[in-house]
C-alpha positions in Angstrom: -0.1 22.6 21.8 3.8 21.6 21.2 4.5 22.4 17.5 4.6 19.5 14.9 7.7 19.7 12.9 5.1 18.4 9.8 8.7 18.1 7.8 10.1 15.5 9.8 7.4 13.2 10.3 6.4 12.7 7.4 9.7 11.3 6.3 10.7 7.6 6.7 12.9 6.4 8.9 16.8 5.3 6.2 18.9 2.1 7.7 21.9 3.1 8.6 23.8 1.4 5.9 22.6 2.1 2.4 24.4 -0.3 0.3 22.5 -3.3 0.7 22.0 -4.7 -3.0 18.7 -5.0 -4.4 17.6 -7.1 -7.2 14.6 -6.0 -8.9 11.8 -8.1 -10.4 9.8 -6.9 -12.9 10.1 -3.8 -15.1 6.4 -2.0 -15.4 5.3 1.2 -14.1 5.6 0.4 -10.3 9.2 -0.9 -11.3 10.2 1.5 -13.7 8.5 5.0 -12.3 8.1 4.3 -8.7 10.2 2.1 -6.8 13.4 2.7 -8.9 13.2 6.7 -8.5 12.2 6.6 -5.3 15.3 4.7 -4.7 17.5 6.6 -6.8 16.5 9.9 -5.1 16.8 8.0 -1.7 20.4 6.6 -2.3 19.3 2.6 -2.2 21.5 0.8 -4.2 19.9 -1.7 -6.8 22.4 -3.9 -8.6 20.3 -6.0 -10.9 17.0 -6.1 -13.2 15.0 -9.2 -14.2 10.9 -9.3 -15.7 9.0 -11.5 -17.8 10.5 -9.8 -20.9 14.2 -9.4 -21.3 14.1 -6.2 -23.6 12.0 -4.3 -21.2 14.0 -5.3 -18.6 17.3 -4.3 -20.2 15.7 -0.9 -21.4 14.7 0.0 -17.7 18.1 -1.2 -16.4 19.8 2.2 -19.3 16.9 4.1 -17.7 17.7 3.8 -14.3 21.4 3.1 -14.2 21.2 -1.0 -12.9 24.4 -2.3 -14.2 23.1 -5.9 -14.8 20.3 -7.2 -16.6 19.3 -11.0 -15.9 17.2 -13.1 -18.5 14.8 -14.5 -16.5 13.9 -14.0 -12.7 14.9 -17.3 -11.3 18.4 -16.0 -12.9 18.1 -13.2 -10.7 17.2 -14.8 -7.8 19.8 -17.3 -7.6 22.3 -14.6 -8.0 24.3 -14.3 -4.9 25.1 -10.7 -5.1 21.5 -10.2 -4.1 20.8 -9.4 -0.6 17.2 -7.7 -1.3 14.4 -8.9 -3.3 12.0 -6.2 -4.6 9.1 -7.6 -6.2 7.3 -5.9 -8.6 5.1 -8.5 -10.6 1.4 -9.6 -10.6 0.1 -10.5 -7.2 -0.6 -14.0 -8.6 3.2 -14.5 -9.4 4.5 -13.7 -6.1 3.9 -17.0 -4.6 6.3 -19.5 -6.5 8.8 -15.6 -6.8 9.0 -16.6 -2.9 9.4 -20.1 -2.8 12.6 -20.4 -5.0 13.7 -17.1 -3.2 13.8 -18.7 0.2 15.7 -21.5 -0.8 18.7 -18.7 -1.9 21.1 -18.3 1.6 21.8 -14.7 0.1 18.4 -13.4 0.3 17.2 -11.4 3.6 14.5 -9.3 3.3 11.9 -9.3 0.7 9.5 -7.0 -0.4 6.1 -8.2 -1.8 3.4 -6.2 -3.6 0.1 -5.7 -2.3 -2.1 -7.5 -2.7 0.2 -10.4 -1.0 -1.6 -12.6 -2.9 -4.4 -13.2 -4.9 -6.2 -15.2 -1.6 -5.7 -15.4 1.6 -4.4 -19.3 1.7 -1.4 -18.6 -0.7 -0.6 -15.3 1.2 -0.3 -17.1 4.6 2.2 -19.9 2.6 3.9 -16.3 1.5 4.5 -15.8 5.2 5.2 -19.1 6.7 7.7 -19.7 4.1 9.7 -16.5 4.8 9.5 -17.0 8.4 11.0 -20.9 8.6 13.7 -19.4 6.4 14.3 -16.5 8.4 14.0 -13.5 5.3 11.8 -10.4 6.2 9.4 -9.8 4.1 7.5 -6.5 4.0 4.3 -5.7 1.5 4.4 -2.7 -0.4 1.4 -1.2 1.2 2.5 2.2 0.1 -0.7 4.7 0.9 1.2 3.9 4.6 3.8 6.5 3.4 1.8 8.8 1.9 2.6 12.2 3.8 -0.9 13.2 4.3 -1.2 9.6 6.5 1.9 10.3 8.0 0.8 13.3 9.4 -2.5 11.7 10.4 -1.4 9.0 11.9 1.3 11.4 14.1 -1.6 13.1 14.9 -3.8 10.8 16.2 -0.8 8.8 18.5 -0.9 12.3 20.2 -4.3 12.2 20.9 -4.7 16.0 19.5 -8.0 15.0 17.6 -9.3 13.3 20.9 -11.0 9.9 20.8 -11.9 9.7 16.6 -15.7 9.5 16.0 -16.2 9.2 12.3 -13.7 8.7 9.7 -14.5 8.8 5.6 -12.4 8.6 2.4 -14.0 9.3 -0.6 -12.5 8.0 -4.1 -13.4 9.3 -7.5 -10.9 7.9 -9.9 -10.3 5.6 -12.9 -8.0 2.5 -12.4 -6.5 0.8 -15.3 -6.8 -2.7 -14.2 -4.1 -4.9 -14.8 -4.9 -7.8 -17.8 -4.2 -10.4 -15.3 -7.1 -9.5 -13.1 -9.7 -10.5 -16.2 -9.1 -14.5 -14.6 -10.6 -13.5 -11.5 -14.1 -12.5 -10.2 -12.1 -9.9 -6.9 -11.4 -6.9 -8.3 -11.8 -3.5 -6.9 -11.1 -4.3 -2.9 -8.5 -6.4 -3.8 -6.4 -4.8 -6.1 -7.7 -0.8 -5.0 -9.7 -1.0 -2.1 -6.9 -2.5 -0.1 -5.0 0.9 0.1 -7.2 2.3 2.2 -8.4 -1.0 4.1 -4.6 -1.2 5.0 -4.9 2.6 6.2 -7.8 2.3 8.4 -6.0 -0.7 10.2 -2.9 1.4 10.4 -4.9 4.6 11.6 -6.9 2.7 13.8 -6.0 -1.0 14.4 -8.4 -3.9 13.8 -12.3 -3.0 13.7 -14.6 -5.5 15.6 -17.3 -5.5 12.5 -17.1 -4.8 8.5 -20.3 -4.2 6.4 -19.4 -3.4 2.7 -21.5 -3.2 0.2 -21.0 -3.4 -4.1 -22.4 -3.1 -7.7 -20.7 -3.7 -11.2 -18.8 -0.6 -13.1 -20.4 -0.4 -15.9 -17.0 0.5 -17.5 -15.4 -2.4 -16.6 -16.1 -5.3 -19.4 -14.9 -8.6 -18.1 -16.7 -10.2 -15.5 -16.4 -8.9 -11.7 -18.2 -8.8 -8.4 -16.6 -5.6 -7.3 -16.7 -2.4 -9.5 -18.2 0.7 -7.5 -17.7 -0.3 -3.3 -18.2 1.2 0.1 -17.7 -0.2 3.4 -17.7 0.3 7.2 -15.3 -0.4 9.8 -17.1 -0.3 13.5 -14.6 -0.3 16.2 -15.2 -1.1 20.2 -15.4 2.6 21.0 -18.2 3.1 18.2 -15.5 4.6 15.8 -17.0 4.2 12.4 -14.3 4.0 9.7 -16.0 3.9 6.1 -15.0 4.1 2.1 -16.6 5.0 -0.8 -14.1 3.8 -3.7 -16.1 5.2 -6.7 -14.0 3.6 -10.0 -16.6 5.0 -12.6 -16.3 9.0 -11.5 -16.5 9.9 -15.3 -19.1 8.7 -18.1 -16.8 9.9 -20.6 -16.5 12.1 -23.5 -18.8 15.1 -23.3 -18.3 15.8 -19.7 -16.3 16.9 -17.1 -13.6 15.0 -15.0 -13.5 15.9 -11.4 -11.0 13.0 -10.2 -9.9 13.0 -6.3 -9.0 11.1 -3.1 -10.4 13.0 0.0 -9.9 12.0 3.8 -11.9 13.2 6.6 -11.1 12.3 10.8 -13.4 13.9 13.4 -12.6 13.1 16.7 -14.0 14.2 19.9 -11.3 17.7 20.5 -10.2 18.4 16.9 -11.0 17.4 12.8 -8.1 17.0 10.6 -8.9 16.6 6.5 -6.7 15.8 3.9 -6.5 15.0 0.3 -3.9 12.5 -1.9 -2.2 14.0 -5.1 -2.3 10.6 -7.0 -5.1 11.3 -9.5 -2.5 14.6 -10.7 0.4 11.9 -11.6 2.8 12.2 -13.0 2.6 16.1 -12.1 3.8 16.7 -8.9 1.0 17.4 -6.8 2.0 17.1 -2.6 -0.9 15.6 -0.8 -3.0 18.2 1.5 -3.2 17.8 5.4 -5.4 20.2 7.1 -6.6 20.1 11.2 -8.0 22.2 13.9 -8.1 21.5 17.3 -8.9 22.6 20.8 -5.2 22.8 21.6 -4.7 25.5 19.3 -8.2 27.3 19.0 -10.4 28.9 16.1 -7.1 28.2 13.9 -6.2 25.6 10.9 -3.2 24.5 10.9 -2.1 23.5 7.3 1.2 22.6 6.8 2.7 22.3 3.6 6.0 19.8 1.9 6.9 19.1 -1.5 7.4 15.4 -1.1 4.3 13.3 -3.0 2.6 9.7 -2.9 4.0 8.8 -6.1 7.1 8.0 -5.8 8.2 9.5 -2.9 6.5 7.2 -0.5 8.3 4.0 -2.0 11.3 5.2 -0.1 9.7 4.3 2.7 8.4 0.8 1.9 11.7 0.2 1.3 13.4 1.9 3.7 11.6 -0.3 6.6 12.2 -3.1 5.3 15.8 -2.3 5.2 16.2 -1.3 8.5 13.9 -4.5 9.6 16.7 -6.9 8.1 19.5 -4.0 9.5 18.4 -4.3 13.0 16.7 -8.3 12.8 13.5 -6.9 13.6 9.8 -6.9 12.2 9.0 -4.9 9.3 6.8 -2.3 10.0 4.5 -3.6 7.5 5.3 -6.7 7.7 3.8 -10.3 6.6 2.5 -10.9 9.1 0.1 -7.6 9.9 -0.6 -8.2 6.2 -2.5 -11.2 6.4 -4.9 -9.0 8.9 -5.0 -6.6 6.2 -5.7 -9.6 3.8 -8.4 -10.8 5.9 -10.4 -7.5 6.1 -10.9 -7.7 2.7 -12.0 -11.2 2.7 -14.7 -9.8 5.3 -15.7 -7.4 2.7 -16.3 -9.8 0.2 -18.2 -11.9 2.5 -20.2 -9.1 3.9 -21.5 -8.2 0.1 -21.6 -12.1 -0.4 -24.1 -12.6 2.2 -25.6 -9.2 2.2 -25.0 -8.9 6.3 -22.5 -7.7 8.6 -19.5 -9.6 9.2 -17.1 -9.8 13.0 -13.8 -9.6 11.6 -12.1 -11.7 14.3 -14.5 -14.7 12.7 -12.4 -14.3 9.4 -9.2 -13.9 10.8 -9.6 -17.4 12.9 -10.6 -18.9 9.7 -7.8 -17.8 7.6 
């Protein structure tokens, strides 16, 4: 087998120019912790700060060094400095974020968060409005950049795994679910779930069938369809593809926590396993890639980096977005793939809906 230089590939792709000015919208977590250190360490260039509250906005801005602080976002937005929008609000706010944005000559690429929306009828307006005013717009689907599925995906594009047979994440972990999300019924595929939905399209493309199943988390108070959820992706060449996202992991006090994300491919020549160092935030914990194969025999090849999920991979969400505007090409997770994405979780939800299993092409003709 050719050696993998691990180091390399699991490293995003910068534009060539790096001084395109970004103007930042919203000033949480994501905002504050994420996307502007990412960007920081990955020599991005944002120029100016807006969010729902000024002061928080302003105290992230002395934080992270943004040298201008607007009052409110449609400030921001209409600011013709900006060449780059990077949205970091509520899914539900994104929608009427874009349609003033696209009216603005000034903006060219825009970067959404996931999920695009909060259905799939405003995310397609999301899209269409972008396209018929020519901005890119990527979707921050970030577990894309995670090294671990880096690696993976490298992998598999080689074929050193052989044809994949069976693949499995397993999640045991505590989200703290956004307020806004009390207002709707959606919870855990939409807003969780939908990191590694978007990885199994991007590991494996589109499945032919999704069967998902669902019960309440008994942690979670206000009303939901979606607390604990697994489902299955079958493929044309019997590939089975299935999560277990498991958001109640710990009763409480008096026991144990034992918080992970775990990935498992087998394929026909080879098995690769992997694990992602979110749960450890905000230490640094490197996600784990692990494989043996036929082309290298009775050996595991485990490489090692010091890059993680969190933030680390937000370079990369960014980064390809800058290079789609750069080079007037298609993000590589772009709007458009996204409403794919989008749909696969609307097949979930009908799937538990109707207790049966549901062809995913059926859902994306309907969207």
């Amino acid at each position: 087998m050719e050696p993998i230089d691990f180091q390399s590939i699991i490293k995003p792709e910068f534009p060539k120019r790096m001084d395109y000015r970004i103007g930042c919208i919203g000033s949480g977590f994501i905002m504050r912790d994420c996307h502007l250190a990412a960007y920081r360490d990955a020599g991005f260039h944002p120029v100016a700060i807006a969010s729902r509250t000024y002061e928080n906005a302003k105290a992230v801005a002395e934080l992270r060094g943004i040298p201008k602080v607007h009052r409110t976002w449609e400030e921001l937005v209409r600011d013709p400095a900006i060449e780059i929008l990077d949205i970091a609000f509520p899914p539900d706010r994104q929608l009427e974020v874009v349609r003033e944005a696209v009216k603005q000559p000034h903006i060219r690429g825009i970067l959404c968060q996931k999920p695009l929306a909060m259905n799939a009828r405003e995310a397609r307006e999301i899209v269409e409005l972008c396209e018929a005013a020519g901005v890119k717009l990527a979707v921050n689907s970030n577990m894309r950049y995670d090294q671990s599925v880096r690696a993976l995906k490298t992998v598999l594009d080689r074929g050193i795994l052989g044809e994949p047979v069976l693949a499995t994440i397993e999640m045991r972990a505590i989200p703290h679910w956004q307020p806004f999300l009390e207002q709707y019924e959606r919870l855990e595929l939409l807003n969780m779930g939908i990191h590694h939905i978007d990885a199994f399209r991007y590991l494996f493309g589109d499945p032919e069938k999704i069967t998902a199943v669902s019960r309440k988390d008994p942690r979670t108070k206000f009303p939901h369809s979606d607390g604990i959820t697994q489902y299955t992706f079958q493929y044309a060449n019997e590939l089975m593809a299935t999560s277990l996202d498991d958001v109640w992991a710990w009763p409480g006090e008096g026991t144990e926590k034992d918080i992970y994300i775990k990935w498992r491919v087998e394929g026909l020549d080879g098995m690769a396993s992997g694990t992602i160092g979110w749960p450890s935030y905000p230490e640094r914990s490197p996600s784990t890639f692990a494989m043996t194969t036929r082309r290298a025999p009775n050996e595991w090849i485990r490489p090692q980096w010091d890059a993680v999920w969190f933030p680390d991979a937000f370079q990369g969400t960014m980064a390809q977005l800058l290079r789609a505007v750069e080079t007037d090409t298609e993000p590589e997770i772009g709007g458009r793939d996204n409403l794919r994405t989008m749909a696969a979780v609307d097949a979930c939800y009908r799937s538990i809906a109707e207790g049966r299993t549901v062809r995913f092409m059926d859902v994306v003709n309907e969207q």
